[in-house]
C-alpha positions in Angstrom: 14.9 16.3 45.4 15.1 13.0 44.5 12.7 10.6 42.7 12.7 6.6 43.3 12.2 3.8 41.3 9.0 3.2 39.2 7.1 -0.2 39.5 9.4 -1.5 36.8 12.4 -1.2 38.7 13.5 1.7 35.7 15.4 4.5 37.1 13.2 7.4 36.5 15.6 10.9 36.3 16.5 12.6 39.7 15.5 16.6 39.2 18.3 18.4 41.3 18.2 21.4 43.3 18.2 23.5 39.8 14.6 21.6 39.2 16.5 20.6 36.2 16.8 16.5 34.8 19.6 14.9 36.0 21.6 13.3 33.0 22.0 9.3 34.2 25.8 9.1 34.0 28.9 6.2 34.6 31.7 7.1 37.0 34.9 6.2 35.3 37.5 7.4 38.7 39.4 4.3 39.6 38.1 3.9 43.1 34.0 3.5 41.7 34.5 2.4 38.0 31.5 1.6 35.8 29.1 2.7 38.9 25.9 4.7 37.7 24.9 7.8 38.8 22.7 10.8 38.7 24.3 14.4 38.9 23.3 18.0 37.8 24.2 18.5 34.3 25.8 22.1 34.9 29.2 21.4 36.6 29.0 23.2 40.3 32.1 25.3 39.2 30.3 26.7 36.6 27.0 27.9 38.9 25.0 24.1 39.4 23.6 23.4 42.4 26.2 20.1 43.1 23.1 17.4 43.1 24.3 14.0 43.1 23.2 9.8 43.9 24.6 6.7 43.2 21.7 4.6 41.5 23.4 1.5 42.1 25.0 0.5 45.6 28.7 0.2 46.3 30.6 -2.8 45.4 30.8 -5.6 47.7 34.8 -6.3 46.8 37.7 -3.9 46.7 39.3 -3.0 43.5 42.4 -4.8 45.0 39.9 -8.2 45.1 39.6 -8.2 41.5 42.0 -11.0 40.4 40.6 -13.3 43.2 37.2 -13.1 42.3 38.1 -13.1 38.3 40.3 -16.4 39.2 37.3 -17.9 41.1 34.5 -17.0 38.4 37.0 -18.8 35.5 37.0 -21.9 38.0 33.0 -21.7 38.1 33.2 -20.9 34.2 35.3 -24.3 33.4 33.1 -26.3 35.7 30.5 -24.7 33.6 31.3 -25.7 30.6 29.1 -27.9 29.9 25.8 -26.2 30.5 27.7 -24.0 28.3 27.5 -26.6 25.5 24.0 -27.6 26.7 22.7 -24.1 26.1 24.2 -24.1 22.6 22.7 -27.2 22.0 19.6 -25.7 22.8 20.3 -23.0 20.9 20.7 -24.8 18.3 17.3 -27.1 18.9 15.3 -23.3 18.9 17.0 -22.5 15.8 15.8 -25.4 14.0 12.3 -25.3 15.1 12.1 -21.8 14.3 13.2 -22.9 10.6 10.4 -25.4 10.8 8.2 -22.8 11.6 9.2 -20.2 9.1 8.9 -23.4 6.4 5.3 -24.0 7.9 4.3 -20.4 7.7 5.6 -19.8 4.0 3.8 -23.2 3.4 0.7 -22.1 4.9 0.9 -18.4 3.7 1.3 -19.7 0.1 -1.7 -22.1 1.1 -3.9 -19.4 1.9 -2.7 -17.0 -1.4 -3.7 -19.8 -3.6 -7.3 -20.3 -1.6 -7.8 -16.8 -1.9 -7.2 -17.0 -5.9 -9.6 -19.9 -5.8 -12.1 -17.3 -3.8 -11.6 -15.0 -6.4 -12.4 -17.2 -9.5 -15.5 -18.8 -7.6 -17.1 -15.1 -6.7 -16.4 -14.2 -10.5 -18.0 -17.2 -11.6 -21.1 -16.4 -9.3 -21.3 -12.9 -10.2 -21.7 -14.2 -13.5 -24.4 -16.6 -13.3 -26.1 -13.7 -11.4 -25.4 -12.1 -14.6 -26.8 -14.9 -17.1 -29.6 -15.3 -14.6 -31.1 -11.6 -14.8 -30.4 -11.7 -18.8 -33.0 -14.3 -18.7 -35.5 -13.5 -16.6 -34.8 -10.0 -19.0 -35.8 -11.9 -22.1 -38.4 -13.9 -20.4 -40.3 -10.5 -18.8 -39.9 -8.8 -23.0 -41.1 -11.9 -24.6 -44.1 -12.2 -22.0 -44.7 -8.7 -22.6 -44.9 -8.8 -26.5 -47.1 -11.9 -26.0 -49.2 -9.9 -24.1 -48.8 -7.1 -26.8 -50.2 -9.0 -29.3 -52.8 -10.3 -27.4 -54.3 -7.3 -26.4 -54.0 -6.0 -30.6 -55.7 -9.4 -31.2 -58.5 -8.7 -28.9 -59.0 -5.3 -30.4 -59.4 -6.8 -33.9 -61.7 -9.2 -33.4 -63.9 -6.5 -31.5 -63.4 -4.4 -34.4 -63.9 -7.1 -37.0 -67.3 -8.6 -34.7 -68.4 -5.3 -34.9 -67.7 -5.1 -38.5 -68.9 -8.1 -39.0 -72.0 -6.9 -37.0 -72.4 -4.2 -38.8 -72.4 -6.3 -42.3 -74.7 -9.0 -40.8 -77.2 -6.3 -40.0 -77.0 -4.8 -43.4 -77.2 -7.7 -45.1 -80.4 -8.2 -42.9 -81.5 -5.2 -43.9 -80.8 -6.0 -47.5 -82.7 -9.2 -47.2 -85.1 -6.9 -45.2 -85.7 -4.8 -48.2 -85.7 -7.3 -50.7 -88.1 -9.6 -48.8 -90.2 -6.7 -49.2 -89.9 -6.1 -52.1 -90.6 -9.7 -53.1 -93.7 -9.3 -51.4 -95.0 -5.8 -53.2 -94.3 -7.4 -56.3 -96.1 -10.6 -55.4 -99.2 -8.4 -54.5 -98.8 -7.0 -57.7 -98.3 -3.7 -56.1 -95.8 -2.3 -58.0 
Protein backbone atom coordinates (compact mmCIF):
# COMPACT_ATOMS: atom_id res chain seq x y z
CA UNK A 1 0.00 0.00 0.00
CA UNK A 2 1.66 2.91 -0.92
CA UNK A 3 0.68 6.62 -0.44
CA UNK A 4 2.04 9.51 -2.91
CA UNK A 5 3.13 12.80 -2.51
CA UNK A 6 0.88 15.54 -0.99
CA UNK A 7 0.35 18.98 -2.89
CA UNK A 8 3.52 20.23 -1.20
CA UNK A 9 5.70 17.81 -2.78
CA UNK A 10 6.27 16.43 1.27
CA UNK A 11 6.65 12.75 1.38
CA UNK A 12 3.70 11.71 3.35
CA UNK A 13 4.64 8.00 5.25
CA UNK A 14 4.10 4.69 3.11
CA UNK A 15 1.77 2.24 5.48
CA UNK A 16 3.20 -1.32 4.55
CA UNK A 17 1.56 -4.49 4.17
CA UNK A 18 1.54 -4.67 8.29
CA UNK A 19 -0.83 -1.41 7.93
CA UNK A 20 1.90 -0.06 10.11
CA UNK A 21 4.02 3.64 9.31
CA UNK A 22 6.82 3.23 7.38
CA UNK A 23 9.90 4.92 9.20
CA UNK A 24 11.51 7.39 6.16
CA UNK A 25 14.98 6.01 6.22
CA UNK A 26 18.77 6.68 4.24
CA UNK A 27 20.46 3.78 2.60
CA UNK A 28 24.08 3.84 3.56
CA UNK A 29 25.18 0.25 1.13
CA UNK A 30 27.82 1.56 -1.21
CA UNK A 31 26.08 0.84 -4.42
CA UNK A 32 22.85 3.54 -3.36
CA UNK A 33 24.46 5.83 -0.63
CA UNK A 34 22.57 8.73 0.93
CA UNK A 35 19.33 7.50 -1.16
CA UNK A 36 15.96 7.79 0.89
CA UNK A 37 13.66 5.29 1.40
CA UNK A 38 10.59 3.90 3.03
CA UNK A 39 10.63 0.34 4.53
CA UNK A 40 8.65 -1.57 7.28
CA UNK A 41 10.03 -0.87 10.60
CA UNK A 42 10.08 -4.67 11.77
CA UNK A 43 13.00 -6.34 9.96
CA UNK A 44 11.32 -9.23 7.54
CA UNK A 45 13.62 -11.82 9.55
CA UNK A 46 12.04 -11.03 12.53
CA UNK A 47 8.11 -11.50 11.14
CA UNK A 48 7.58 -7.84 8.86
CA UNK A 49 5.89 -8.00 5.94
CA UNK A 50 9.32 -6.80 3.67
CA UNK A 51 7.56 -3.36 2.38
CA UNK A 52 9.83 -1.20 0.67
CA UNK A 53 10.22 2.28 -2.00
CA UNK A 54 12.82 4.37 -2.98
CA UNK A 55 11.39 8.06 -2.48
CA UNK A 56 13.91 9.45 -4.54
CA UNK A 57 14.95 8.08 -8.08
CA UNK A 58 18.18 6.40 -8.86
CA UNK A 59 21.30 8.38 -9.56
CA UNK A 60 21.92 9.48 -12.96
CA UNK A 61 26.04 8.76 -12.55
CA UNK A 62 27.75 5.64 -11.37
CA UNK A 63 29.62 5.62 -8.10
CA UNK A 64 32.69 5.05 -10.33
CA UNK A 65 31.73 8.83 -12.05
CA UNK A 66 32.20 10.51 -8.88
CA UNK A 67 35.64 12.14 -9.40
CA UNK A 68 34.60 13.38 -12.97
CA UNK A 69 31.68 15.10 -11.99
CA UNK A 70 33.38 16.44 -8.49
CA UNK A 71 36.40 17.72 -10.92
CA UNK A 72 33.81 19.26 -13.29
CA UNK A 73 31.50 20.96 -10.45
CA UNK A 74 35.14 22.58 -8.85
CA UNK A 75 35.73 23.97 -12.51
CA UNK A 76 32.01 25.50 -12.44
CA UNK A 77 32.72 26.48 -8.65
CA UNK A 78 36.06 28.62 -9.66
CA UNK A 79 34.28 30.11 -12.58
CA UNK A 80 31.79 30.87 -9.96
CA UNK A 81 33.59 32.61 -7.87
CA UNK A 82 32.56 35.68 -8.28
CA UNK A 83 28.80 35.45 -8.00
CA UNK A 84 30.20 33.82 -5.02
CA UNK A 85 31.55 37.17 -3.82
CA UNK A 86 28.51 38.94 -5.32
CA UNK A 87 26.22 37.04 -3.06
CA UNK A 88 28.37 37.94 0.00
CA UNK A 89 28.23 41.28 -0.99
CA UNK A 90 24.68 41.10 -0.94
CA UNK A 91 24.74 39.51 2.03
CA UNK A 92 26.35 41.90 3.40
CA UNK A 93 23.99 44.93 1.84
CA UNK A 94 20.75 42.72 3.67
CA UNK A 95 22.71 42.69 6.79
CA UNK A 96 23.11 46.32 6.98
CA UNK A 97 19.64 47.29 6.10
CA UNK A 98 18.40 44.93 8.45
CA UNK A 99 20.53 46.96 11.16
CA UNK A 100 18.95 50.00 9.84
CA UNK A 101 15.78 48.58 10.36
CA UNK A 102 16.26 47.18 13.79
CA UNK A 103 17.82 50.97 14.63
CA UNK A 104 14.48 52.40 13.08
CA UNK A 105 12.25 50.02 15.06
CA UNK A 106 14.04 50.60 18.54
CA UNK A 107 13.80 54.37 17.35
CA UNK A 108 10.27 54.16 16.62
CA UNK A 109 9.32 51.62 19.50
CA UNK A 110 10.92 54.14 22.06
CA UNK A 111 8.91 56.89 20.02
CA UNK A 112 5.79 55.28 20.67
CA UNK A 113 6.63 54.32 24.74
CA UNK A 114 7.30 57.92 25.23
CA UNK A 115 3.78 58.99 23.38
CA UNK A 116 2.06 56.59 25.27
CA UNK A 117 3.58 58.23 28.64
CA UNK A 118 2.47 61.49 27.22
CA UNK A 119 -1.13 59.66 26.74
CA UNK A 120 -1.02 58.74 30.16
CA UNK A 121 -0.25 62.16 31.77
CA UNK A 122 -2.92 63.96 29.35
CA UNK A 123 -5.85 61.28 30.42
CA UNK A 124 -4.75 61.99 34.12
CA UNK A 125 -4.87 65.50 33.67
CA UNK A 126 -8.46 65.24 32.08
CA UNK A 127 -9.76 62.92 34.64
CA UNK A 128 -8.89 65.53 36.88
CA UNK A 129 -10.43 68.55 35.53
CA UNK A 130 -13.47 66.10 35.31
CA UNK A 131 -12.73 65.92 38.92
CA UNK A 132 -12.43 69.83 39.70
CA UNK A 133 -15.39 70.34 37.40
CA UNK A 134 -18.07 68.11 39.41
CA UNK A 135 -16.53 69.66 42.76
CA UNK A 136 -17.90 72.71 41.52
CA UNK A 137 -20.90 72.20 40.05
CA UNK A 138 -21.09 70.21 43.84
CA UNK A 139 -20.56 73.54 45.69
CA UNK A 140 -22.59 75.50 43.22
CA UNK A 141 -25.89 73.00 43.53
CA UNK A 142 -25.26 73.29 47.99
CA UNK A 143 -24.83 76.88 47.94
CA UNK A 144 -28.02 77.32 45.56
CA UNK A 145 -29.65 75.08 47.75
CA UNK A 146 -29.00 76.88 51.10
CA UNK A 147 -29.94 80.14 49.18
CA UNK A 148 -32.99 78.61 48.57
CA UNK A 149 -33.05 77.36 52.28
CA UNK A 150 -33.10 80.57 53.54
CA UNK A 151 -35.37 81.91 51.25
CA UNK A 152 -38.04 79.71 51.91
CA UNK A 153 -37.36 80.39 56.19
CA UNK A 154 -37.50 84.09 55.09
CA UNK A 155 -40.75 83.67 53.40
CA UNK A 156 -42.18 81.92 56.45
CA UNK A 157 -41.16 84.75 58.69
CA UNK A 158 -42.44 87.46 57.16
CA UNK A 159 -45.89 85.40 56.83
CA UNK A 160 -45.53 84.83 60.42
CA UNK A 161 -44.46 88.38 61.35
CA UNK A 162 -47.45 89.92 58.64
CA UNK A 163 -49.61 87.89 60.44
CA UNK A 164 -48.33 89.04 63.70
CA UNK A 165 -48.13 92.17 62.67
CA UNK A 166 -51.82 91.61 61.54
CA UNK A 167 -52.84 90.47 64.43
CA UNK A 168 -51.27 93.60 66.48
CA UNK A 169 -52.69 96.07 63.86
CA UNK A 170 -56.14 94.68 64.50
CA UNK A 171 -55.76 94.89 68.20
CA UNK A 172 -54.46 98.08 68.28
CA UNK A 173 -57.68 98.81 66.18
CA UNK A 174 -59.57 97.41 68.49
CA UNK A 175 -57.82 99.31 71.25
CA UNK A 176 -58.45 102.50 69.46
CA UNK A 177 -61.92 100.80 68.81
CA UNK A 178 -62.56 100.74 72.44
CA UNK A 179 -61.09 103.79 73.41
CA UNK A 180 -62.80 105.82 70.67
CA UNK A 181 -65.72 104.65 72.46
CA UNK A 182 -65.04 105.31 75.35
CA UNK A 183 -64.06 108.85 74.44
CA UNK A 184 -67.44 109.11 73.14
CA UNK A 185 -69.54 107.68 76.46
CA UNK A 186 -67.62 110.02 78.37
CA UNK A 187 -68.21 112.86 76.05
CA UNK A 188 -72.01 112.15 76.35
CA UNK A 189 -71.46 112.30 79.88
CA UNK A 190 -72.63 108.74 80.04
CA UNK A 191 -70.45 107.34 82.40
Amino acid sequence: MRISKNFFNIEVPDLCYCSEFCPLRTSRIPSNPGRRFFGCKVPKKNGGCGYFRWIDSKPSISVHQYSEVESSLMIKCKGGENSCDRLKQKLKDVEQKTDTLCEKLKDSEEKLISLRQKLKKVKLERECAKLKLNRLVLLLLIVLTIKWFFNMVQCYWIRVNTKAVAGILYAVAAANEVALYGLLLVGNGTT
